[in-house]
C-alpha positions as CSV (number, residue, x, y, z in Angstrom):
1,X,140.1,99.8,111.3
2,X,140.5,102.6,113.6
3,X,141.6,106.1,112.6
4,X,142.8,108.7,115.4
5,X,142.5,112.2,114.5
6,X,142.7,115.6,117.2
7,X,139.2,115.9,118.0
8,X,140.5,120.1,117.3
9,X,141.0,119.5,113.9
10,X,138.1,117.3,113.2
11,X,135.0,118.7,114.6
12,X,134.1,120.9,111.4
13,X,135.1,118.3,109.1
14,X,133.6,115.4,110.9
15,X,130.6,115.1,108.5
16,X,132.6,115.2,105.2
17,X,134.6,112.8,106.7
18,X,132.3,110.3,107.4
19,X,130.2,111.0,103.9
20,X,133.8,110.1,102.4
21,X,134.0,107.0,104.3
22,X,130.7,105.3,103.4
23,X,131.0,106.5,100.2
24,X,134.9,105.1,99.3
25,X,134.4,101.7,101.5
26,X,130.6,101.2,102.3
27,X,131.2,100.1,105.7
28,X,128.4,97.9,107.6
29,X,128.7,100.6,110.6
30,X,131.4,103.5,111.7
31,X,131.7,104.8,115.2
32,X,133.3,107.2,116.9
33,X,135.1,107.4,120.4
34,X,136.0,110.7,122.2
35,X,138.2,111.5,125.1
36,X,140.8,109.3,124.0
37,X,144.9,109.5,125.4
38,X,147.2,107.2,123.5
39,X,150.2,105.4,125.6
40,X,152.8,103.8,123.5
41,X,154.9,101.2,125.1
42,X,158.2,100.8,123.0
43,X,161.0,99.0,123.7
44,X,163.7,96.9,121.5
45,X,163.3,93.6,124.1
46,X,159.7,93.4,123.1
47,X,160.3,91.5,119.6
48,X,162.3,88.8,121.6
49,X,159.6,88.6,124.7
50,X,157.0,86.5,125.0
51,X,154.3,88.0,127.3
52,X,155.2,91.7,127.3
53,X,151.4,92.2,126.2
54,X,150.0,90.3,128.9
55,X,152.4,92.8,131.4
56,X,150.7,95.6,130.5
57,X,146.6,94.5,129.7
58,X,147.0,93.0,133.5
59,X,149.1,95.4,134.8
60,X,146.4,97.8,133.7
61,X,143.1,95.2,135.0
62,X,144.8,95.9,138.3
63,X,144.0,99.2,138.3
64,X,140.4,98.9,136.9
65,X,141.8,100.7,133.7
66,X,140.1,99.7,130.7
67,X,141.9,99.5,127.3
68,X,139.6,101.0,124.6
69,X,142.2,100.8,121.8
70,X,144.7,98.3,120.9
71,X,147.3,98.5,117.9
72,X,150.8,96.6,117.6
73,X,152.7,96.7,114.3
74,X,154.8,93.3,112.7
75,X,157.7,94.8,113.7
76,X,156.7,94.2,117.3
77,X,158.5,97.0,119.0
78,X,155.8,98.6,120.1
79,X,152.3,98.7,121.7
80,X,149.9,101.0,121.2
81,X,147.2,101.3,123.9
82,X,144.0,104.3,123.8
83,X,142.4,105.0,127.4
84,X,140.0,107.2,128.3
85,X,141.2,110.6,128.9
86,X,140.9,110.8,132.9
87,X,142.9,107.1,133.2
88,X,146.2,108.5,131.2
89,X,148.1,109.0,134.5
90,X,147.3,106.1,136.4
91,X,147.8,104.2,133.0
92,X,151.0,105.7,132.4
93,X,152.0,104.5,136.2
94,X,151.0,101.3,136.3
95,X,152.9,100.7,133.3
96,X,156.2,102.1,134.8
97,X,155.5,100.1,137.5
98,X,155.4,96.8,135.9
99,X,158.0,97.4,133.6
100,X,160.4,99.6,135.8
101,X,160.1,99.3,139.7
């Protein structure tokens, strides 16, 4: 399961937070990840198009980007994709790029 939350609006709470978790679930092990920028990639053809992951995870390999978060919902019309902070640009480009040019 992952759970994004503004580091902002976290940081004084993070302890309570994490109490609350192993308390209500008991999981075997929680971590966290910082420095975080989440690309979504939307589009209505997606549902109908095989391959439209693939297009982006390589589309980012090219650039040596690596994908630290992954979430896509039933519907299928969207990816979700986290990247480090400092590889939100390039990200952003070479997913216009494959999509787009």
């Amino acid at each position: 399961m992952t759970i994004i939350v503004n580091t902002d609006e976290f940081i004084d709470k993070e302890q309570d937070v994490l109490a609350g978790l192993h308390r209500a679930v008991q999981p075997d092990s929680i971590e966290l990840e910082s420095d975080l920028a989440l690309i979504a990639v939307v589009g209505r053809g997606m549902k109908a198009s095989r391959g439209t992951a693939a297009r982006v995870f390589n589309a980012l390999a090219k650039e040596n980007i690596n994908i630290k978060m992954i979430d896509q919902g039933s519907s299928e019309l969207n990816i979700i994709i986290g990247v480090r902070n400092c590889y939100f640009e390039p990200a952003i480009k070479a997913i216009y790029n494959e999509f787009i040019d």
